[in-house]
ROTORGU-26109 format. One record per residue: residue in one letter; x, y, z of N, C-alpha, C, CB in turn. Coordinates in steps of 0.05 Angstrom, whole numbers. Glycine has a CB too. Example, Ala and Ser with C-alpha at 12.3 -4.5 7.8 and 13.67 -1.06 7.14 Angstrom:
@res->A; n.x->264; n.y->-114; n.z->156; ca.x->246; ca.y->-90; ca.z->156; c.x->264; c.y->-66; c.z->156; cb.x->226; cb.y->-89; cb.z->181
@res->S; n.x->257; n.y->-45; n.z->142; ca.x->273; ca.y->-21; ca.z->143; c.x->258; c.y->1; c.z->157; cb.x->282; cb.y->-12; cb.z->114
//
This chain:
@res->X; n.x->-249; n.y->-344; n.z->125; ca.x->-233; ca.y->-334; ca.z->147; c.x->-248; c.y->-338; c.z->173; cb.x->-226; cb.y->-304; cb.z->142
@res->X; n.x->-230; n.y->-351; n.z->194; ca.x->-248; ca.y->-349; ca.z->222; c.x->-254; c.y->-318; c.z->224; cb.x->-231; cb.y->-361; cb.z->253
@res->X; n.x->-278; n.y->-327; n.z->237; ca.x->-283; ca.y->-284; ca.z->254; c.x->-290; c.y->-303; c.z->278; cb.x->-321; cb.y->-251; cb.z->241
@res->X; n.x->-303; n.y->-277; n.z->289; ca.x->-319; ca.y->-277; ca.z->314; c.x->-298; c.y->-269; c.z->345; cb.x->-334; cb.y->-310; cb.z->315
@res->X; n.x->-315; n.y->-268; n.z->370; ca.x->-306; ca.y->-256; ca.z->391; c.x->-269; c.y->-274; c.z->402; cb.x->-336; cb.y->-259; cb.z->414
@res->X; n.x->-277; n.y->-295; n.z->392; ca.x->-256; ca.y->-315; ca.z->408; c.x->-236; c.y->-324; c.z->385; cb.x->-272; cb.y->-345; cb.z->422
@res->X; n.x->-233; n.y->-315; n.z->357; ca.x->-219; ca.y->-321; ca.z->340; c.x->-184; c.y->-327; c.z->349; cb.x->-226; cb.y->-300; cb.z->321
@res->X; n.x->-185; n.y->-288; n.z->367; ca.x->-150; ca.y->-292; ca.z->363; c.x->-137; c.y->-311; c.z->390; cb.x->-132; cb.y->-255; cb.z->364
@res->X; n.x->-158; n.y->-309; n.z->399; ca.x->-154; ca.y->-334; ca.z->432; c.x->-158; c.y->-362; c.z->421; cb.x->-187; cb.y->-330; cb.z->463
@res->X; n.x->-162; n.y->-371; n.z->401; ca.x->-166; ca.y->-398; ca.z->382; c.x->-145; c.y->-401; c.z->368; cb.x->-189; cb.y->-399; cb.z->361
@res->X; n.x->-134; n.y->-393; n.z->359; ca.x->-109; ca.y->-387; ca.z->337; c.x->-81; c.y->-401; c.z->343; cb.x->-103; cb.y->-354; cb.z->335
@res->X; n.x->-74; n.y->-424; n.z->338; ca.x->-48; ca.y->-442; ca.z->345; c.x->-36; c.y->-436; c.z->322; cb.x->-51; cb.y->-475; cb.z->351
@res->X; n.x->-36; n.y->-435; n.z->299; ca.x->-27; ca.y->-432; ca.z->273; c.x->-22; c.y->-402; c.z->262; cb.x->-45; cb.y->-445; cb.z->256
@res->X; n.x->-8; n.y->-387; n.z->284; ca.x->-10; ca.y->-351; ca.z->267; c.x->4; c.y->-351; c.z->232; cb.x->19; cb.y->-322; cb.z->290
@res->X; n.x->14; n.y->-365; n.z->226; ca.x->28; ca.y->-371; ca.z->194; c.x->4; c.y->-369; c.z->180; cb.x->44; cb.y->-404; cb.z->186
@res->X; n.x->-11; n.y->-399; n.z->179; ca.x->-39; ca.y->-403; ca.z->163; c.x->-61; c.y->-383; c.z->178; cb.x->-51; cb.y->-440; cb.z->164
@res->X; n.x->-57; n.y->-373; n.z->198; ca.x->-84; ca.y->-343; ca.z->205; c.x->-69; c.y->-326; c.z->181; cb.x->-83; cb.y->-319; cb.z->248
@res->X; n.x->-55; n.y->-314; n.z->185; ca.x->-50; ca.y->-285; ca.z->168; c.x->-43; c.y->-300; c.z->131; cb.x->-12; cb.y->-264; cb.z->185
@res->X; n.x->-33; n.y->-324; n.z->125; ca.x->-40; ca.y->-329; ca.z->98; c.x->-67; c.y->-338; c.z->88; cb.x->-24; cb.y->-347; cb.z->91
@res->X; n.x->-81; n.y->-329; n.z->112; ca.x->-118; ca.y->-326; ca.z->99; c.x->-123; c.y->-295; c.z->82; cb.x->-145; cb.y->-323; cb.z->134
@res->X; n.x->-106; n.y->-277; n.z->94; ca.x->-105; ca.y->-254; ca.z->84; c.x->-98; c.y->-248; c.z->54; cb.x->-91; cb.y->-243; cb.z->99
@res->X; n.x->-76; n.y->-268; n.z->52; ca.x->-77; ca.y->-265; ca.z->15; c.x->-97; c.y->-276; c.z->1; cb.x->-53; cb.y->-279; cb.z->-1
@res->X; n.x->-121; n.y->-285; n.z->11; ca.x->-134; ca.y->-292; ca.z->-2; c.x->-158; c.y->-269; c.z->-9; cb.x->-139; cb.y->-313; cb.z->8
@res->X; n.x->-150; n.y->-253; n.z->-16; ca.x->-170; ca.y->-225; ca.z->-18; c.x->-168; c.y->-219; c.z->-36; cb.x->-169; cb.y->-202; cb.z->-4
@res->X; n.x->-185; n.y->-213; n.z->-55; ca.x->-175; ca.y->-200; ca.z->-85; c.x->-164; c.y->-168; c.z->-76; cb.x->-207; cb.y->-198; cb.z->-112
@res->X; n.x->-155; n.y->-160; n.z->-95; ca.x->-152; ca.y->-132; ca.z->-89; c.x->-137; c.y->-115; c.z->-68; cb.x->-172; cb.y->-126; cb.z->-87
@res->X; n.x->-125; n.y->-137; n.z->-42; ca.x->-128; ca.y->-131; ca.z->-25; c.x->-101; c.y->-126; c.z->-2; cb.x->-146; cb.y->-145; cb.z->-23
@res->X; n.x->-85; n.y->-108; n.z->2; ca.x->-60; ca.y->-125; ca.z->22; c.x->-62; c.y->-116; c.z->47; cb.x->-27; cb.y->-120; cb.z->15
@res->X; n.x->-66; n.y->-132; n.z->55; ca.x->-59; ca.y->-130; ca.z->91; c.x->-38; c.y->-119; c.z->102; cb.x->-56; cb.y->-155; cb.z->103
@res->X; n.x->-37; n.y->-99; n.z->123; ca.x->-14; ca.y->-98; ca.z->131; c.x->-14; c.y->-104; c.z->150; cb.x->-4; cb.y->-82; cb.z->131
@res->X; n.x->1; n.y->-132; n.z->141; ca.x->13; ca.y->-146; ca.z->172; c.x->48; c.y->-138; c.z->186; cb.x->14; cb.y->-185; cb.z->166
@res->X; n.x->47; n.y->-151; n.z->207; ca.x->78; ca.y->-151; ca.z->215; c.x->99; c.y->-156; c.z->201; cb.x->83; cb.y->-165; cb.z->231
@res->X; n.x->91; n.y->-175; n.z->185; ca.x->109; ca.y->-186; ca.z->160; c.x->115; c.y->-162; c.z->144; cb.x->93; cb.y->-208; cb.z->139
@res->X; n.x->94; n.y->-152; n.z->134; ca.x->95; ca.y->-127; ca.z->108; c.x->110; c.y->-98; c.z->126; cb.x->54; cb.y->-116; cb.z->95
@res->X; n.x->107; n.y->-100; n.z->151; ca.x->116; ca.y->-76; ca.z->163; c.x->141; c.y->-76; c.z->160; cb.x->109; cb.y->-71; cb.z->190
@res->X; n.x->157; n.y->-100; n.z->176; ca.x->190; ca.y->-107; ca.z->170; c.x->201; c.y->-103; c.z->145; cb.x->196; cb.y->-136; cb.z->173
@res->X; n.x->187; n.y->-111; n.z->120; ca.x->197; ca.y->-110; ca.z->90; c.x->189; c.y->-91; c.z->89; cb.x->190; cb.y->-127; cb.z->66
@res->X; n.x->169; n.y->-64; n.z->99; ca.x->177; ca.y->-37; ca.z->82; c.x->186; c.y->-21; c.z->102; cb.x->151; cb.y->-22; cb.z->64
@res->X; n.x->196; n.y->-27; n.z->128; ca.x->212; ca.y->-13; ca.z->149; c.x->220; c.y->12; c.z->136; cb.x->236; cb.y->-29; cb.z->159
@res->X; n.x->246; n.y->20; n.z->124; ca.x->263; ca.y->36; ca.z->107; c.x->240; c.y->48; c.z->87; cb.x->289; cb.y->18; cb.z->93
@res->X; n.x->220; n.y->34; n.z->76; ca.x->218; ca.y->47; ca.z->62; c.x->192; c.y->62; c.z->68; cb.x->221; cb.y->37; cb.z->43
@res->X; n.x->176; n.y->63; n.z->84; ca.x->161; ca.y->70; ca.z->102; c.x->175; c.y->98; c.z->119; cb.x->155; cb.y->44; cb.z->117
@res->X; n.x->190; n.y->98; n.z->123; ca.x->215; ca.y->112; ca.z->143; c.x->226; c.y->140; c.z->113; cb.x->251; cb.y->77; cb.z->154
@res->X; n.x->243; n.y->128; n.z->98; ca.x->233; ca.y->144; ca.z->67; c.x->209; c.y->161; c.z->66; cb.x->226; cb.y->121; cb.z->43
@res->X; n.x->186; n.y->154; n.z->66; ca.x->161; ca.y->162; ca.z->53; c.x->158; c.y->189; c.z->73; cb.x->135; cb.y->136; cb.z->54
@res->X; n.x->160; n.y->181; n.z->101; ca.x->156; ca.y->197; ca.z->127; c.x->180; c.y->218; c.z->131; cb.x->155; cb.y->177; cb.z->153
@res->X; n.x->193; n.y->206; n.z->116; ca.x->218; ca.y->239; ca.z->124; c.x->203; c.y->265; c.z->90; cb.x->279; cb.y->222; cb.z->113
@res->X; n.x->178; n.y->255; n.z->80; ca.x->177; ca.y->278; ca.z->63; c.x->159; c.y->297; c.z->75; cb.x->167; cb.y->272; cb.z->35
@res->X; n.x->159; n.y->290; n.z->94; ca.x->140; ca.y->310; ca.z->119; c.x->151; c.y->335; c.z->120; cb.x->140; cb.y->300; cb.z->152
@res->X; n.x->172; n.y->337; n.z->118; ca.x->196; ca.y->359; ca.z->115; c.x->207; c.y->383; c.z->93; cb.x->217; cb.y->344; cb.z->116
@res->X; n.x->196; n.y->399; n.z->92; ca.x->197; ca.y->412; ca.z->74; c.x->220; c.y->413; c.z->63; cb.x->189; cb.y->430; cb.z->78
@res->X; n.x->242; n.y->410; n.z->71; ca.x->271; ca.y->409; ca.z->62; c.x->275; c.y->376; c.z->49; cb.x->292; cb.y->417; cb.z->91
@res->X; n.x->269; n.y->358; n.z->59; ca.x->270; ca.y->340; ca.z->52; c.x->255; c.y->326; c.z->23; cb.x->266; cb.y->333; cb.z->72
@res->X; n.x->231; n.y->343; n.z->22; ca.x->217; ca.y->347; ca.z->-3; c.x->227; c.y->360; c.z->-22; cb.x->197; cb.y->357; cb.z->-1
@res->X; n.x->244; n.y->374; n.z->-21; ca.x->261; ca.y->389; ca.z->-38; c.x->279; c.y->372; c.z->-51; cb.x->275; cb.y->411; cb.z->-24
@res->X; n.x->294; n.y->367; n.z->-21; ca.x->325; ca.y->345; ca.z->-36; c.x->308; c.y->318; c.z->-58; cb.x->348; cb.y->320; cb.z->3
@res->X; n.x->278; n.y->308; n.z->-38; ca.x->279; ca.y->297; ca.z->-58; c.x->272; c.y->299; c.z->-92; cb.x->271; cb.y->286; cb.z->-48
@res->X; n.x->264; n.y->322; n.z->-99; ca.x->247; ca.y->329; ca.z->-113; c.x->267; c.y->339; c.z->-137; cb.x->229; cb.y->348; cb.z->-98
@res->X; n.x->283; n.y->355; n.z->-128; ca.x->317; ca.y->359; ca.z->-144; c.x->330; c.y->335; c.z->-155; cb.x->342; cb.y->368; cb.z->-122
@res->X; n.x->330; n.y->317; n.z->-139; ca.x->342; ca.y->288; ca.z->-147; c.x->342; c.y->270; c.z->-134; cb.x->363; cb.y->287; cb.z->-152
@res->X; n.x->310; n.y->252; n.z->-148; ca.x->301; ca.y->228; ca.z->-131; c.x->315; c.y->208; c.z->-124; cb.x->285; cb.y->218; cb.z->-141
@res->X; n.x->326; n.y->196; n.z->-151; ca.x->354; ca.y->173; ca.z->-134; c.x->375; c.y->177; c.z->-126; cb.x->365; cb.y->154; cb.z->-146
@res->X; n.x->387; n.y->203; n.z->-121; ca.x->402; ca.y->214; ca.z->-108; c.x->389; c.y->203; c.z->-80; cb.x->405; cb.y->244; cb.z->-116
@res->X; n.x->367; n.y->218; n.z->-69; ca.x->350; ca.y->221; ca.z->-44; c.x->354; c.y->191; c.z->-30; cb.x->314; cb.y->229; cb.z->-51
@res->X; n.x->340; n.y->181; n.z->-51; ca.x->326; ca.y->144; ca.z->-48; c.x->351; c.y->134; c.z->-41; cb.x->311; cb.y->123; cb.z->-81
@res->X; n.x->376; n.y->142; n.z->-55; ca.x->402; ca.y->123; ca.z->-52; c.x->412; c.y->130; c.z->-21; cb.x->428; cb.y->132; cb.z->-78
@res->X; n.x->396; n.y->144; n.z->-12; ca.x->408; ca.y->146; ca.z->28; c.x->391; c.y->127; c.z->39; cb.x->402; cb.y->182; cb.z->50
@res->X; n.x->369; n.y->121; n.z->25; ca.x->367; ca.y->98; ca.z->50; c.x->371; c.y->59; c.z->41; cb.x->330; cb.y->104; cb.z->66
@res->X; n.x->363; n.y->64; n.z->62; ca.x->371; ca.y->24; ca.z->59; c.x->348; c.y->6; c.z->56; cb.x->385; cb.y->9; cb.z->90
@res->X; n.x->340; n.y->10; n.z->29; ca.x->321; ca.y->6; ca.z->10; c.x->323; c.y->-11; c.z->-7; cb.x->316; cb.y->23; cb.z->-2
@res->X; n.x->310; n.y->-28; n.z->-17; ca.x->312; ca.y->-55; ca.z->-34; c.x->312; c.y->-38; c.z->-63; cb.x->282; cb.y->-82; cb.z->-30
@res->X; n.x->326; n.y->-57; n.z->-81; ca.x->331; ca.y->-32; ca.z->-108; c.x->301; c.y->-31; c.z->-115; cb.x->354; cb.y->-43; cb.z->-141
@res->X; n.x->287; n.y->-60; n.z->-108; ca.x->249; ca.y->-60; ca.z->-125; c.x->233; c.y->-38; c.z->-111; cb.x->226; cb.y->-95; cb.z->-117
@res->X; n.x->242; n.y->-31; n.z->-82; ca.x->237; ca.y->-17; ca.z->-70; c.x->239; c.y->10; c.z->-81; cb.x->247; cb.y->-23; cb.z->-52
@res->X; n.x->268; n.y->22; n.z->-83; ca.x->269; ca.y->43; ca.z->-100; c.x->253; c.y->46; c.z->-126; cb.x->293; cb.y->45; cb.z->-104
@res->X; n.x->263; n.y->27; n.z->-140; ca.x->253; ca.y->34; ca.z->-171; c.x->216; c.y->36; c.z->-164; cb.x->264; cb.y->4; cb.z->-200
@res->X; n.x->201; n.y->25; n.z->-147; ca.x->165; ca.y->24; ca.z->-152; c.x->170; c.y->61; c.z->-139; cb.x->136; cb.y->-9; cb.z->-123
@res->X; n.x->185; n.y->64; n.z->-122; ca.x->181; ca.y->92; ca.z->-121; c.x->181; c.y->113; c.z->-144; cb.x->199; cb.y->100; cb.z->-106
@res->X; n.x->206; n.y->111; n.z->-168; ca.x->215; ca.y->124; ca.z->-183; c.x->204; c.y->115; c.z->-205; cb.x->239; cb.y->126; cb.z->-182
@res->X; n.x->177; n.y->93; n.z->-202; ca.x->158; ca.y->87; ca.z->-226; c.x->133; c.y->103; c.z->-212; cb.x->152; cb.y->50; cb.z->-234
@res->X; n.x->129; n.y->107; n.z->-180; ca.x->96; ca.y->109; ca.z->-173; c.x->86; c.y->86; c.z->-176; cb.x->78; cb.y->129; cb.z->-191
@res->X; n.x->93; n.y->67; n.z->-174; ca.x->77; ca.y->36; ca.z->-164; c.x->77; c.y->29; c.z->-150; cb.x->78; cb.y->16; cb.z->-170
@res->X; n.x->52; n.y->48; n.z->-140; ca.x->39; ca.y->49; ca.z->-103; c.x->33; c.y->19; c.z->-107; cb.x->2; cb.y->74; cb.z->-90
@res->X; n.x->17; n.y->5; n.z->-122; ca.x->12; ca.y->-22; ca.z->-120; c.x->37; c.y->-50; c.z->-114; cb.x->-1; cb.y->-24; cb.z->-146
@res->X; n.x->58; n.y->-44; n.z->-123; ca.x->78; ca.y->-53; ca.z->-124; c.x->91; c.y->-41; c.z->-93; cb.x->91; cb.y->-46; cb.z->-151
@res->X; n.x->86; n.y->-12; n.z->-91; ca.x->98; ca.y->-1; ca.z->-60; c.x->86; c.y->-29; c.z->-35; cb.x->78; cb.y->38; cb.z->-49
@res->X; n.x->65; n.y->-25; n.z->-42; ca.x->46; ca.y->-42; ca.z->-26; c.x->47; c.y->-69; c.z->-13; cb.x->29; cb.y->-45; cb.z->-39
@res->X; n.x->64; n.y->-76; n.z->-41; ca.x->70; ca.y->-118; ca.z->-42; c.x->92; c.y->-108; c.z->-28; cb.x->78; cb.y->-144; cb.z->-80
@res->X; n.x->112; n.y->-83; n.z->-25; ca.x->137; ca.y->-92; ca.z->-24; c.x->139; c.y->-74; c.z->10; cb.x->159; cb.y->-82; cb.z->-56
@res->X; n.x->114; n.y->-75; n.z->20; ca.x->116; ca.y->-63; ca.z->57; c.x->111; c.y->-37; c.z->48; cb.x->151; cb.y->-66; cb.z->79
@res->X; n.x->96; n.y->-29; n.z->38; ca.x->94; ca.y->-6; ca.z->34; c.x->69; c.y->1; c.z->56; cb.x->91; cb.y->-1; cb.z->3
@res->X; n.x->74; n.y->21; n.z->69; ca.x->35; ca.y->24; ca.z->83; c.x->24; c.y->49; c.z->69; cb.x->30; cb.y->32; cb.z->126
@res->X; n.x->-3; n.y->43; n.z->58; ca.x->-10; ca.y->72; ca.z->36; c.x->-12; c.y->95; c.z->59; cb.x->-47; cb.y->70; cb.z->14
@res->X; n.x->-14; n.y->94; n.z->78; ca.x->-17; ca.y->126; ca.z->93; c.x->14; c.y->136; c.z->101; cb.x->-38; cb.y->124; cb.z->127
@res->X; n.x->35; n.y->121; n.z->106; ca.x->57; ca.y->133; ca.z->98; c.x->68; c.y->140; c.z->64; cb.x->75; cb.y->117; cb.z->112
@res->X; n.x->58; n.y->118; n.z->39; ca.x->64; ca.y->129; ca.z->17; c.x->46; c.y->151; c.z->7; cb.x->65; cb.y->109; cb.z->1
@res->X; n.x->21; n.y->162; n.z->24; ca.x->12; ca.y->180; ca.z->16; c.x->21; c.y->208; c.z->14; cb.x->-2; cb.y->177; cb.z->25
@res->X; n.x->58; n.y->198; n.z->26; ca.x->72; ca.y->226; ca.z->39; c.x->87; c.y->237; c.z->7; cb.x->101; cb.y->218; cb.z->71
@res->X; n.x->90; n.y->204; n.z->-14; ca.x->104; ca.y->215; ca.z->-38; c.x->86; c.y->233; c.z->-54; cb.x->116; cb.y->193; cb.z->-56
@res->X; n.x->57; n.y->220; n.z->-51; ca.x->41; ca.y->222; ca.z->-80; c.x->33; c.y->252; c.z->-68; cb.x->12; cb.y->196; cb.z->-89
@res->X; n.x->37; n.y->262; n.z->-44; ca.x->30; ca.y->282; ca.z->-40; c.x->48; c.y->304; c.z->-49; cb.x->23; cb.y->281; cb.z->-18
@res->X; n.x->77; n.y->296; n.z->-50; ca.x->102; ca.y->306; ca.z->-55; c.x->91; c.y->313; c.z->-88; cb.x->130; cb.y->283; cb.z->-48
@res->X; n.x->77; n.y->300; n.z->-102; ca.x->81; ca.y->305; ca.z->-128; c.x->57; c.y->319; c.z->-131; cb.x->86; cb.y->281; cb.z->-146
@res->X; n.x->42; n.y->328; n.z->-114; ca.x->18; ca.y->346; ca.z->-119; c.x->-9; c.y->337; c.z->-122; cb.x->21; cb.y->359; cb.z->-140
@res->X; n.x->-12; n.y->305; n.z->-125; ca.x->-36; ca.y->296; ca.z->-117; c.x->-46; c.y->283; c.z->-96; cb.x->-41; cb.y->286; cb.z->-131
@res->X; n.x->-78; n.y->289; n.z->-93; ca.x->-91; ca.y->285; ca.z->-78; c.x->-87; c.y->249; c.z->-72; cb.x->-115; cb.y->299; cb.z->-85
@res->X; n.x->-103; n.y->248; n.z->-50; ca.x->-106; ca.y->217; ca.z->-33; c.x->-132; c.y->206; c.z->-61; cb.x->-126; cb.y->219; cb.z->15
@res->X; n.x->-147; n.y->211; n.z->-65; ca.x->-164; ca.y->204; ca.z->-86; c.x->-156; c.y->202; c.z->-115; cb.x->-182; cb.y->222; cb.z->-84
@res->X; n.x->-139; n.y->228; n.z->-118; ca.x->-125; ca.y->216; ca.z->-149; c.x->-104; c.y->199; c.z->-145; cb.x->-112; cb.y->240; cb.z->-169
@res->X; n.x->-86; n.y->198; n.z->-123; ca.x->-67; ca.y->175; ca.z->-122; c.x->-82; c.y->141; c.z->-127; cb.x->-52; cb.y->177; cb.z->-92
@res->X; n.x->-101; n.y->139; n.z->-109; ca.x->-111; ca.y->109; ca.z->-112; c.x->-133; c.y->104; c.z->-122; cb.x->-112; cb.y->94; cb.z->-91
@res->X; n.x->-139; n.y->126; n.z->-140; ca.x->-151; ca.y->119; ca.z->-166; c.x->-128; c.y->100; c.z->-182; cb.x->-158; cb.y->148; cb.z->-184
@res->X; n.x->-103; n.y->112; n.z->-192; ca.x->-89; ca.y->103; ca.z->-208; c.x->-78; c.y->70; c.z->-197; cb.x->-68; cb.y->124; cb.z->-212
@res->X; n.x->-83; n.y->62; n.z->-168; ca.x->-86; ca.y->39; ca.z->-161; c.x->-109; c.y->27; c.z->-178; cb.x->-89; cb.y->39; cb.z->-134
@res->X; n.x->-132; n.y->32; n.z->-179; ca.x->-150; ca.y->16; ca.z->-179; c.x->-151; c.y->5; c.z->-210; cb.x->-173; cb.y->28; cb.z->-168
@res->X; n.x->-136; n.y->40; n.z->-234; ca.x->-142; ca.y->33; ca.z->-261; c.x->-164; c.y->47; c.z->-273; cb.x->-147; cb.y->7; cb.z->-261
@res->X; n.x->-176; n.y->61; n.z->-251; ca.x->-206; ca.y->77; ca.z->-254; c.x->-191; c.y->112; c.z->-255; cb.x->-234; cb.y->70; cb.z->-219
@res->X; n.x->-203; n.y->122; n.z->-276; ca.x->-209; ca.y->148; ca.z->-273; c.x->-216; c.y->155; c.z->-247; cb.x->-227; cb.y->155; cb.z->-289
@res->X; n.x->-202; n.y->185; n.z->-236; ca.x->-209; ca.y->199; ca.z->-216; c.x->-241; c.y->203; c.z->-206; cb.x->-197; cb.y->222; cb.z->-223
@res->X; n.x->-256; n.y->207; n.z->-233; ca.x->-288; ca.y->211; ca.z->-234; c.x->-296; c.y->179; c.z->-229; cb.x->-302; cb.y->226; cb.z->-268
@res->X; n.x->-288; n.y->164; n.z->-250; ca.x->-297; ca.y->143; ca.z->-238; c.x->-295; c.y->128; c.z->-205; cb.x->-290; cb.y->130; cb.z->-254
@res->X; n.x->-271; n.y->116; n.z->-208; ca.x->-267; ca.y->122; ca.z->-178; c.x->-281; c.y->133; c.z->-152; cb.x->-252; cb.y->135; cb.z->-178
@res->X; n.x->-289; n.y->162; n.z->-158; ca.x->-303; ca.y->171; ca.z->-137; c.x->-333; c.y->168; c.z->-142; cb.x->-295; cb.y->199; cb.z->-131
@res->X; n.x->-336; n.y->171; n.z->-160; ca.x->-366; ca.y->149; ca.z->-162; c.x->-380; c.y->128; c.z->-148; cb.x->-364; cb.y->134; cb.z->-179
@res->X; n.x->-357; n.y->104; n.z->-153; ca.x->-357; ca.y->86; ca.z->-149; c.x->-359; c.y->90; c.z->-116; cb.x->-338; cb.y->75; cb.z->-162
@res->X; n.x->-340; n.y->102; n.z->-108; ca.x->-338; ca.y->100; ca.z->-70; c.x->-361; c.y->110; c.z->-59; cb.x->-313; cb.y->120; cb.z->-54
@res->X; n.x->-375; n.y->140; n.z->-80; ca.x->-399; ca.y->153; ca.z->-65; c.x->-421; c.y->135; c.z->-65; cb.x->-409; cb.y->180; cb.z->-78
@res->X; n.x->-417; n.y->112; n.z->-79; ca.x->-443; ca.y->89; ca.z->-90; c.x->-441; c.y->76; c.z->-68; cb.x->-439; cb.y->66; cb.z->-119
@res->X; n.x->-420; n.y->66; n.z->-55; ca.x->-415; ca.y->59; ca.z->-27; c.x->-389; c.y->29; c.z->-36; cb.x->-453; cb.y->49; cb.z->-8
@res->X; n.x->-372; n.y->43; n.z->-51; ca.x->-352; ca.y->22; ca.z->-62; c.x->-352; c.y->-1; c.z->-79; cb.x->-344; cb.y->14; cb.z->-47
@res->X; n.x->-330; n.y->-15; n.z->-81; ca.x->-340; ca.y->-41; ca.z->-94; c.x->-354; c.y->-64; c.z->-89; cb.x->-326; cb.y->-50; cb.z->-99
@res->X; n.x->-374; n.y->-74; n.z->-100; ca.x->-385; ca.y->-104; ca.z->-93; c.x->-371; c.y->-119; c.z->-73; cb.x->-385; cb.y->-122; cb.z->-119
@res->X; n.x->-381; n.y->-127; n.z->-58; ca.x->-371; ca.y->-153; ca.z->-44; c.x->-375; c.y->-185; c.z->-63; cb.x->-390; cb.y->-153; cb.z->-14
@res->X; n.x->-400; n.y->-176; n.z->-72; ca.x->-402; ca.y->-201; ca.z->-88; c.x->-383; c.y->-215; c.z->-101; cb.x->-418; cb.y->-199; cb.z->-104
@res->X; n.x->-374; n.y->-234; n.z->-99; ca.x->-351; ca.y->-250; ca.z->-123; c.x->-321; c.y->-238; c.z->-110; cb.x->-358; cb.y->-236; cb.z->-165
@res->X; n.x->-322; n.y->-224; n.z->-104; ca.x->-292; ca.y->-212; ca.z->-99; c.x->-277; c.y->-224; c.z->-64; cb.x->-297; cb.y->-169; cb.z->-99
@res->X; n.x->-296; n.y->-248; n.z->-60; ca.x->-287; ca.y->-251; ca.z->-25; c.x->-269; c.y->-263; c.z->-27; cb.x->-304; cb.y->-264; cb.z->-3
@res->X; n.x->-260; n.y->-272; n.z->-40; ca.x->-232; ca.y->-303; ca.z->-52; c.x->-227; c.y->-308; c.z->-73; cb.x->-237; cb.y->-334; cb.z->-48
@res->X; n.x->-194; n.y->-308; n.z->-71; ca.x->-182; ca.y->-312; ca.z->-97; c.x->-190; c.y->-336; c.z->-101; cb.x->-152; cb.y->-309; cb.z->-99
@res->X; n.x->-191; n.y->-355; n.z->-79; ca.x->-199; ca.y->-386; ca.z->-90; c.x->-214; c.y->-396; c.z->-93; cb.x->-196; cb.y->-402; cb.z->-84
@res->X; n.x->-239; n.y->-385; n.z->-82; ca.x->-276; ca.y->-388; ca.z->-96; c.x->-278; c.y->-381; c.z->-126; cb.x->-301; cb.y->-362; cb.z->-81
@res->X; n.x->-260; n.y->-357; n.z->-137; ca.x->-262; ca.y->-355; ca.z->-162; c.x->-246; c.y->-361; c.z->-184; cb.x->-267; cb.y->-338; cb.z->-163
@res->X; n.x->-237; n.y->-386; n.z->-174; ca.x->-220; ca.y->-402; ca.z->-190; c.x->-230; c.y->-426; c.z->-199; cb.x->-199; cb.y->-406; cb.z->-177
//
């Protein structure tokens, strides 16, 4: 990936700049792109700020989900919890942190279950000072 001070003043190609970004293991960017595709559902996540609204949804989720104007993949990663899937599909985790909170867990046990790691593990891992960089900088170096 270019870095440095003069990168975004260099940049004729914004398409191939931001499809450098899928090249991250592990990793989604939220770009402008991802903001537009999870608009609604981002907008969803933020009305559970509302104690009333946490209710309706909580009584009956696709009831709730079916008011907004939401992609059905959209709905259903909600009504599975596939924050990972939320993610691909415009999801931004600090607005989906508004569902997993709705269901009583913490920011740490939610993206544990991203990663696949136990809660303990997981926080382990982060107090160690996270994951390796090593090997993990490109999907296409490690191919």
């Amino acid at each position: 990936m270019n870095e440095g001070p003069d990168t975004m003043s260099a940049i004729t190609d914004v398409t191939a700049y931001l499809a450098q970004f899928d090249d991250i293991p592990g990793t989604r960017v939220f770009t402008a792109a991802r903001a537009r595709r999870g608009y609604h559902l981002n907008q969803f996540a933020m009305s559970l700020m509302k104690p009333e609204n946490r209710e309706r949804f909580k009584a009956d989720e696709r009831a709730y989900l079916d008011e907004w104007p939401m992609t059905e993949a959209q709905k259903q990663g909600v009504l599975d919890r596939d924050y990972n899937r939320l993610l691909d599909l415009g999801g931004n985790v600090y607005f989906l942190a508004k569902v997993f909170s709705t269901d009583g867990l913490s920011f740490v046990q939610a993206v544990s279950t991203m990663t696949g790691m136990s809660v303990e593990d997981y926080q382990a891992m982060m107090l160690a000072g996270g994951r390796s960089p090593l090997g993990v900088r490109s999907i296409r170096e490690n191919n």
